[in-house]
C-alpha positions in Angstrom: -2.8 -20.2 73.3 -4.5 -22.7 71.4 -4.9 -24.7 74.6 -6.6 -21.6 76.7 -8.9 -21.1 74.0 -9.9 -24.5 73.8 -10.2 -24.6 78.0 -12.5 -21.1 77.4 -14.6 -22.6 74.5 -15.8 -25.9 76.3 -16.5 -23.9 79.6 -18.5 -21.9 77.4 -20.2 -25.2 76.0 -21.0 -26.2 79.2 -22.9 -24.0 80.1 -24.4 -22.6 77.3 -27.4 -25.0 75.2 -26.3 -27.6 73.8 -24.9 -27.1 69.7 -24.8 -29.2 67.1 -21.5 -31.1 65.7 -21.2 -29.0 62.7 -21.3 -25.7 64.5 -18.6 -26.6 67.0 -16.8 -27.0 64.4 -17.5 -24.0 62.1 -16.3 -22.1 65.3 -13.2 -23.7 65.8 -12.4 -23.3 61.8 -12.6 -19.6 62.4 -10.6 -19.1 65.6 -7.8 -20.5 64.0 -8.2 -18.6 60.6 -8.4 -15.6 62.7 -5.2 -16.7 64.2 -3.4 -17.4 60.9 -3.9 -13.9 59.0 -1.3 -12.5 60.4 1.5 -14.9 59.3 0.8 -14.5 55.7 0.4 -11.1 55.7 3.7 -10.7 57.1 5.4 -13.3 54.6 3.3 -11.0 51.9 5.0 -7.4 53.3 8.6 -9.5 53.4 8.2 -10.7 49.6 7.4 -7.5 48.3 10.3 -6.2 50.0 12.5 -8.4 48.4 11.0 -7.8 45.3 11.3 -3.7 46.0 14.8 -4.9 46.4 15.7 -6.5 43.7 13.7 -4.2 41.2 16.0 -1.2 42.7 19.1 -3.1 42.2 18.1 -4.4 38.4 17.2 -0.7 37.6 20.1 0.9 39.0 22.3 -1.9 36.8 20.2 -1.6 34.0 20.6 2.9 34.4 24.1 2.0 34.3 24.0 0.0 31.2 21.9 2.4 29.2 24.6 4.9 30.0 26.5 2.7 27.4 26.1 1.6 24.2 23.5 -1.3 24.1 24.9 -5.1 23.6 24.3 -6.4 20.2 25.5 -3.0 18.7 27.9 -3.0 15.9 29.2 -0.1 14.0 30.9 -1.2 10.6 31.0 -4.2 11.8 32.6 -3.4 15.2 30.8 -4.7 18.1 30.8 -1.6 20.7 27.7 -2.9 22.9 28.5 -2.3 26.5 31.5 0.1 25.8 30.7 3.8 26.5 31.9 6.6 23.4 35.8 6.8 24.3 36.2 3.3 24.6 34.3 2.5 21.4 35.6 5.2 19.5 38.9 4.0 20.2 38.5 0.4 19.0 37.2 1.9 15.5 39.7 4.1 15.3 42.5 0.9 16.0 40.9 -1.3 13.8 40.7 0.8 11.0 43.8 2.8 11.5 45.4 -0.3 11.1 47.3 -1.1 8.7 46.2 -3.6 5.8 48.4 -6.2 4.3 48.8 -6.4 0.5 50.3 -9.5 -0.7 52.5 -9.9 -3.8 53.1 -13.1 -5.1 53.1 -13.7 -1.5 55.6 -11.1 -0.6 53.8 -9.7 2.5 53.6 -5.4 2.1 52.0 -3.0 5.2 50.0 -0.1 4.0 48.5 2.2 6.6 45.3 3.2 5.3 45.9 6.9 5.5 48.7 6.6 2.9 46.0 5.6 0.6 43.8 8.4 1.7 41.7 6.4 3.9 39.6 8.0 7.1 36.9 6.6 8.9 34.0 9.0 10.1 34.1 7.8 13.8 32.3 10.4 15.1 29.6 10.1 12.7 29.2 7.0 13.0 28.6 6.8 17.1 26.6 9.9 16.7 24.2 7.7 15.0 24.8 4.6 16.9 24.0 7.0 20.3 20.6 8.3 18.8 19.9 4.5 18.7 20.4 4.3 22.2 18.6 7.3 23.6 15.5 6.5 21.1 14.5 3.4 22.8 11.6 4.1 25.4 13.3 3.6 29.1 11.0 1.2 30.9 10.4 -0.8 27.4 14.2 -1.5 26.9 14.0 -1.8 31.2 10.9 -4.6 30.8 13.2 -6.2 28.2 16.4 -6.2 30.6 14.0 -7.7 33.6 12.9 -10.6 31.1 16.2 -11.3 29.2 14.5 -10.7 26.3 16.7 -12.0 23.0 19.6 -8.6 22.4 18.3 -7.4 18.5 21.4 -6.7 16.9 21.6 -3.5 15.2 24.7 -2.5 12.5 25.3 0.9 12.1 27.1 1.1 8.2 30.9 2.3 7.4 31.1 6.0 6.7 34.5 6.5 6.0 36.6 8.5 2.9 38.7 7.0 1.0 40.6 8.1 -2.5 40.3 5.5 -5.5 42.4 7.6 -7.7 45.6 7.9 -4.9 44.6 4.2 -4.4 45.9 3.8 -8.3 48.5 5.8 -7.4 50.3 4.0 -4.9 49.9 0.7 -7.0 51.4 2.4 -10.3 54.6 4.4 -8.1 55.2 2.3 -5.5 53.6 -1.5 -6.0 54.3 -2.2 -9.7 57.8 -0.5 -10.2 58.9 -2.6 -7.5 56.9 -6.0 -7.7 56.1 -6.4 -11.1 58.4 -8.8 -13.2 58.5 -7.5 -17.1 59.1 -10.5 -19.7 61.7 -10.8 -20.5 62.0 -10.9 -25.3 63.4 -13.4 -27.3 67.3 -12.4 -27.7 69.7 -13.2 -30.7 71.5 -16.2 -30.5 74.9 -14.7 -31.7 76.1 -16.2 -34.8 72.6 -18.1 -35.6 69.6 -16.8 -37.1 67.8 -18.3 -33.8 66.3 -16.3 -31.0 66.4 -17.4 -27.5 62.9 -18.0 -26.0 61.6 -15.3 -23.8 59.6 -15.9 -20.9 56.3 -14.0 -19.1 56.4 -11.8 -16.8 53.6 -10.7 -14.4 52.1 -7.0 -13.7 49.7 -5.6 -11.5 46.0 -6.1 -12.2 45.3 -2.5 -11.7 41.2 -2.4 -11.9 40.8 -5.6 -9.9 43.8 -4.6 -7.0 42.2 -1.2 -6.5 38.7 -3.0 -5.8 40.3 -5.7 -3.3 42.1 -3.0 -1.7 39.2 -0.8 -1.1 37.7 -4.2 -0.3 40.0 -4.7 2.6 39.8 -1.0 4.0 36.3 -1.1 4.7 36.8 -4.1 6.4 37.1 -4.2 10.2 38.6 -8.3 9.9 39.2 -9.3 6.1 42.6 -6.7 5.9 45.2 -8.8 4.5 44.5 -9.2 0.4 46.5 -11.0 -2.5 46.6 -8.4 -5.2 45.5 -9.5 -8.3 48.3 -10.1 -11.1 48.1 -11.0 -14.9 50.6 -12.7 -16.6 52.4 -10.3 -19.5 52.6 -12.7 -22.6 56.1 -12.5 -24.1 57.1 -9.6 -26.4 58.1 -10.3 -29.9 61.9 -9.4 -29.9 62.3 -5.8 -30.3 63.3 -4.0 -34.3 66.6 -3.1 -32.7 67.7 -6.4 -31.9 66.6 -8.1 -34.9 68.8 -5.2 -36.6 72.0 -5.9 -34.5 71.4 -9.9 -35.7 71.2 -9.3 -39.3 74.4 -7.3 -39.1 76.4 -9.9 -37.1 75.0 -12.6 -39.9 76.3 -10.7 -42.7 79.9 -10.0 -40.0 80.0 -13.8 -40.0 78.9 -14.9 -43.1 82.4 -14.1 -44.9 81.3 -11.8 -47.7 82.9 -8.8 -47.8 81.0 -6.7 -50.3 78.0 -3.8 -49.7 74.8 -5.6 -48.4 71.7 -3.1 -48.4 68.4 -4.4 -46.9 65.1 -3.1 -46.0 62.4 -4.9 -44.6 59.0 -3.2 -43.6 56.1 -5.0 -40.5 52.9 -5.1 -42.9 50.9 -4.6 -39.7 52.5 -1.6 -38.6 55.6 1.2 -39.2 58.0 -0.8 -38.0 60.9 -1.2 -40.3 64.3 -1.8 -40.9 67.0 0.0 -43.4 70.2 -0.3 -43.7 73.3 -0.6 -45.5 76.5 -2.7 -44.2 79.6 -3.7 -44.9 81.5 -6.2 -42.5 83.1 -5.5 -39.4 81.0 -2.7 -38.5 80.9 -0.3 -41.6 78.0 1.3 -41.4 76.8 2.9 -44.6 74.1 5.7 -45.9 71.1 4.0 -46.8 69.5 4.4 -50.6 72.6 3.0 -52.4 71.7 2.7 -56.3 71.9 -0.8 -57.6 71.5 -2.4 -61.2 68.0 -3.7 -60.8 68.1 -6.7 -63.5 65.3 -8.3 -63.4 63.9 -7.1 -60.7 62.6 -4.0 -62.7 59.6 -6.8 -64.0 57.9 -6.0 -60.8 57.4 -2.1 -61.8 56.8 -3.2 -65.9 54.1 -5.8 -64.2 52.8 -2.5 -62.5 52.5 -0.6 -65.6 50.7 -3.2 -67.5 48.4 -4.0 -65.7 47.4 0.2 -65.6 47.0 -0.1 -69.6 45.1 -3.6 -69.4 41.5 -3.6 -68.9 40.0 -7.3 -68.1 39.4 -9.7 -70.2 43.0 -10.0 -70.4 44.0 -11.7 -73.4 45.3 -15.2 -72.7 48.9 -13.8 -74.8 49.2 -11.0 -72.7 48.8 -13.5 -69.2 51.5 -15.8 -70.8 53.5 -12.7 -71.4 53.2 -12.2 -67.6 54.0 -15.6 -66.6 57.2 -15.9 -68.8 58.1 -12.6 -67.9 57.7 -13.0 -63.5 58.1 -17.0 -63.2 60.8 -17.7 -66.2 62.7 -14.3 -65.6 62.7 -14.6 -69.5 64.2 -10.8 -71.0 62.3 -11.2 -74.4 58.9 -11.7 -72.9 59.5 -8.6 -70.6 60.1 -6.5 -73.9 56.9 -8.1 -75.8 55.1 -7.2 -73.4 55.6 -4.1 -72.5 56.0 -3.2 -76.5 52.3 -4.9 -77.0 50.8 -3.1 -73.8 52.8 0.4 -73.6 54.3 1.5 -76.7 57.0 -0.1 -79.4 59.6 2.2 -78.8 58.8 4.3 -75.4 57.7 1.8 -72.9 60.4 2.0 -70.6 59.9 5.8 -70.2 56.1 5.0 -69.3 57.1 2.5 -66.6 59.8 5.1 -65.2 57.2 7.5 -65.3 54.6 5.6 -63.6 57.6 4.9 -60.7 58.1 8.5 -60.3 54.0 9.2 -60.2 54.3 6.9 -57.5 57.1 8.7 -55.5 60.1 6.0 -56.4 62.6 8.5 -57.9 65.3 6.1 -57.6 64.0 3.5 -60.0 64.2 3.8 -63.7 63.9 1.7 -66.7 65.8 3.5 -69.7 65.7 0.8 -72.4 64.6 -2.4 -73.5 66.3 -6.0 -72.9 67.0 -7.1 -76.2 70.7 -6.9 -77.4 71.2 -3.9 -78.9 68.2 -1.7 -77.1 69.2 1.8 -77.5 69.3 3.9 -74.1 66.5 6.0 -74.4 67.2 8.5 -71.8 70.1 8.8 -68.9 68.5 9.5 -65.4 70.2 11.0 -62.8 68.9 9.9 -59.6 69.7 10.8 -55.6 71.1 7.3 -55.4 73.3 7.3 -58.5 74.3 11.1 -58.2 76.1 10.0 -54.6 79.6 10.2 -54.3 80.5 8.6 -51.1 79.9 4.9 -52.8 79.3 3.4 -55.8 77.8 -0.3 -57.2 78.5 0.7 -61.0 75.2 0.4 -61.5 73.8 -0.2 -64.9 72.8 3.2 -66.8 69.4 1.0 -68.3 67.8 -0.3 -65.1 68.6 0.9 -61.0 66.4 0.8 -58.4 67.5 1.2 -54.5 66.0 -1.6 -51.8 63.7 0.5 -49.9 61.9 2.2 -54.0 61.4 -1.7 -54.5 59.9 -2.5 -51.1 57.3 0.2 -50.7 56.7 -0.6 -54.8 55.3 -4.2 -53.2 54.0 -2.5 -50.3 51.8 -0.6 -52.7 50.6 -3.8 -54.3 50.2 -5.6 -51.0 47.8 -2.5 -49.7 45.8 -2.6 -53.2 45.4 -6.0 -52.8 44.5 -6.3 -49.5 42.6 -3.2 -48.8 41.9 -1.7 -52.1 43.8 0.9 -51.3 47.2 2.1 -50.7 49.3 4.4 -52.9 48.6 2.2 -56.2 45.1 3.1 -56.4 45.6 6.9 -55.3 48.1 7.2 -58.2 46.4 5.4 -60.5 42.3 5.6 -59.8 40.3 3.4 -61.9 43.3 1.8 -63.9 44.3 -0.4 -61.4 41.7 -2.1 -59.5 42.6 -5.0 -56.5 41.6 -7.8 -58.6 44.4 -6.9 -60.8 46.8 -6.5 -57.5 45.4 -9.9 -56.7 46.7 -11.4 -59.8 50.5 -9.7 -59.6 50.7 -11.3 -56.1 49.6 -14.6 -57.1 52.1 -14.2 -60.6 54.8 -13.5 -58.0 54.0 -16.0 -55.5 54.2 -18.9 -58.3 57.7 -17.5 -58.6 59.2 -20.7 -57.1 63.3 -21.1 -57.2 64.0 -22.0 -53.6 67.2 -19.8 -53.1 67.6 -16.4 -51.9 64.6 -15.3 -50.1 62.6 -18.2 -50.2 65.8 -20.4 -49.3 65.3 -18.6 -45.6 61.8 -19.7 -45.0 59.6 -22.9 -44.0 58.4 -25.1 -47.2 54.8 -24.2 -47.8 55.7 -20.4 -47.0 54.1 -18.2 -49.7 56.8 -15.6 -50.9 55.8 -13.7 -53.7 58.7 -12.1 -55.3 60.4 -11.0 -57.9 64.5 -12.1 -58.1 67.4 -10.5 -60.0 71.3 -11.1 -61.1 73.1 -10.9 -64.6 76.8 -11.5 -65.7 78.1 -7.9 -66.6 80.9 -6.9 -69.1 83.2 -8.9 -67.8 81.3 -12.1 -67.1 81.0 -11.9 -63.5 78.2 -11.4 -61.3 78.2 -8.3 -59.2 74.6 -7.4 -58.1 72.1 -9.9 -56.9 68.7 -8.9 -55.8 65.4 -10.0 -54.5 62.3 -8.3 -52.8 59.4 -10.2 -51.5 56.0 -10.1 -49.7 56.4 -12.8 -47.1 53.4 -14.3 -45.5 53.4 -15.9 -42.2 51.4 -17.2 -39.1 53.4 -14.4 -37.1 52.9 -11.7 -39.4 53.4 -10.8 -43.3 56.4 -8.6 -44.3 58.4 -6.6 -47.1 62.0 -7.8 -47.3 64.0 -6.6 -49.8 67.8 -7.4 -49.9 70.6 -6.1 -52.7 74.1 -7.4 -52.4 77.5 -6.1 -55.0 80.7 -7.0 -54.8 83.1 -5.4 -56.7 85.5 -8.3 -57.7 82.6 -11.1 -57.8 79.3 -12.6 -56.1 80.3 -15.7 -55.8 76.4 -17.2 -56.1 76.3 -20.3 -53.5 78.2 -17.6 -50.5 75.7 -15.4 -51.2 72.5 -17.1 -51.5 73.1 -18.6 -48.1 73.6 -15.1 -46.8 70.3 -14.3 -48.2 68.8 -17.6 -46.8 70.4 -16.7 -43.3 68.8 -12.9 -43.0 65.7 -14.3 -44.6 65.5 -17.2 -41.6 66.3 -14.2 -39.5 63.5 -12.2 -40.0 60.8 -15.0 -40.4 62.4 -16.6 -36.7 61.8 -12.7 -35.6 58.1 -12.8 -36.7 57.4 -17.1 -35.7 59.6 -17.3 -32.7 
């Protein structure tokens, strides 16, 4: 073709005038433009085909894709992006239906959440994440598919119900009662005054188990938890126990007379009363005893009611003769100088019955020869089913002499207690203070105080005499122990009817005495 025209053009040259170079060649430049037009615009038609094409086929994928939820979706977590509302309903529903694992010490324990009253809102939840999907403008999310534009990743939050208070309630029922190791207390080494040593236990951590349990239910991945645990510090050995160890003492310890003790926690009600003989012969408490010299503690009492400070320095000697030298002739100077010549033992029994201790009396004075001033009849000494033989001028029982120091102990350390609402402004704590430290310089190293730790303050008040025939019968001692573990009352009163022999005994006393302070210091 190129050829003919070429042929046509130079016959037309020829015989038409003669042109210049540049126009011959303008003419040729548009023949062949004229020529090429057609080429391009067909490759022009065949690329917008294509591209007609292959915008149908992205459309029609990215129709199909809307119909689903979006990629980069996540609901709780879950990612549900090209899943349609069955299939991503059913992947919340198995990821949290599933059950979580609670861990117990490492002992591995499946809970399925609905136990716990767990249920997630999964049709909530796509109801929101589908409004997200129909929101977005058509051809803006179809411009974005054409350029791969970056997928924004958009959360929709738990909604789900769940039971905090049945959570608790699973842990207490079925977790702890199962799981949790108690301590286990200090027990009696039979015949010592030792106590095993008891060991820790471990218990649920109820507030912080609840919180990692929730934790893990709201979690679509993070659904296996150790539980929290504390450790549960060993108990002090229980009142019980320490009552069946003082009892196999005395069983073991060879002395076969009536042993009557009482011992009272000074940081709580806990205490302890009894009366025992060996081999299991259990007696009714409140026995009356002779109270020798152990009726000083209730003439310190009533003394001090009549004194108003300063004391005079003969009256404090008084005190100290009477409490630290146990000396009888000081006791009756001092209560005929304070009280009254003649009636001063009927003003300290009073003063015990004001206070509530109608088994402790005080019917004459010390010196030889003292007449009786009055016979009491008391619950103790009107009982029938046992006797000590008491002595008709001075009984007390164990538990009228411990809650007598309990009173002092109360007045002294709080300013209150029984002493002071018996007795209002005629016995103030100072003067509480200053029995305790009278009976705490009371140093003789057996009975009580034989039982305890050098240093140990004990401030008591002991008793024992040789009767009619001699012998001792009765021996006696209560004391305000103080300790690192805990301060105490102990009071003990033993009688034999033949003899207490002193040495057997004292190391009785020493033994329940080590008892009790191993109970409180273990």
């Amino acid at each position: 073709i190129l050829g003919q025209a070429a042929y046509f053009s130079i016959m037309k040259s020829i015989s038409a005038p003669l042109c210049t170079d540049q126009q011959i060649l303008s003419t040729i430049d548009g023949m062949i433009r004229r020529r090429n037009f057609p080429i391009f615009r067909w490759a022009a038609i065949l690329f917008l085909l294509i591209t007609l094409v292959l915008t149908t086929i992205q459309l029609v994928s990215y129709s199909r894709i809307r119909n689903n939820f979006p990629q980069g979706m996540l609901v709780a977590g879950v990612p549900i992006g090209g899943l349609d509302y069955t299939q991503a309903s059913e992947r919340l529903y198995t990821i949290f239906r599933s059950p979580i694992e609670l861990r117990y010490d490492g002992k591995p324990i499946q809970v399925r959440p609905a136990v716990l009253g767990f249920e997630p809102k999964v049709e909530r939840m796509l109801a929101v994440a589908d409004n997200q999907r129909i929101t977005e403008p058509f051809w803006e999310g179809f411009w974005g598919f054409l350029w791969n534009q970056s997928i924004r990743t958009i959360n929709i939050p738990l909604d789900a119900d769940y039971d905090e208070a049945r959570i608790r309630e699973y842990l207490r029922l079925e977790i702890a009662p199962r799981y949790d190791n108690p301590p286990t207390p200090p027990q009696p080494i039979p015949g010592t005054t030792r106590f095993e040593t008891g060991l820790p236990g471990t218990q649920l951590d109820y507030d912080r188990a609840t919180l990692q349990i929730i934790d893990a239910l709201l979690s679509p991945t993070r659904r296996t938890i150790n539980l929290s645990l504390t450790q549960a510090s060993v108990p002090r050995p229980s009142i019980a126990d320490l009552e069946i160890m003082l009892k196999q003492i005395i069983d073991v310890s060879g002395f076969d007379g009536i042993v009557e003790l009482y011992l009272q926690d000074l940081s709580s009600t806990r205490n302890i009363l009894f009366a025992y003989q060996p081999d299991g012969n259990e007696l009714p408490p409140n026995i009356a005893f002779s109270s020798w010299s152990t009726v000083k503690i209730p003439v310190m009492v009533s003394a001090f009611r009549e004194m108003d400070p300063p004391y005079p320095p003969v009256y404090l000697e008084l005190l100290e003769e009477m409490i630290e030298q146990s000396e009888n002739s000081s006791t009756d100077e001092l209560a005929m100088s304070v009280l009254d010549d003649n009636l001063s033992p009927l003003m300290v029994t009073e003063d015990m019955q004001r206070l509530g201790l109608e088994n402790t009396f005080w019917a004459g004075h010390f010196y030889v020869g003292a007449p009786l001033l009055q016979r009491f009849e008391t619950p103790a000494n009107q009982r029938e089913d046992i006797s000590t033989d008491p002595d008709i001028y001075n009984q007390t029982t164990p538990a009228d002499l411990g809650m007598l120091m309990e009173d002092i102990y109360q007045c002294a350390e709080l300013g209150g207690g029984a002493l002071i609402a018996a007795f209002p402004d005629e016995i103030t704590q100072e003067e509480c203070d200053v029995m305790i430290n009278t009976m705490a310089r009371n140093q003789i190293a057996v009975l009580i105080q034989a039982g305890v730790p050098s240093g140990t303050t004990v401030a008591h008040k002991h008793g024992w005499a040789n009767e009619n025939d001699g012998l001792i019968h009765t021996i006696g001692d209560a004391a305000i122990v103080y300790t690192p573990g805990g301060n105490y009352i102990l009071t003990i009163f033993v009688h034999h009817p033949v003899q207490a022999v002193f040495d057997p005994v004292n190391a009785l006393f020493a033994d329940l005495s080590a008892a009790i302070y191993n109970f409180y210091n273990n």
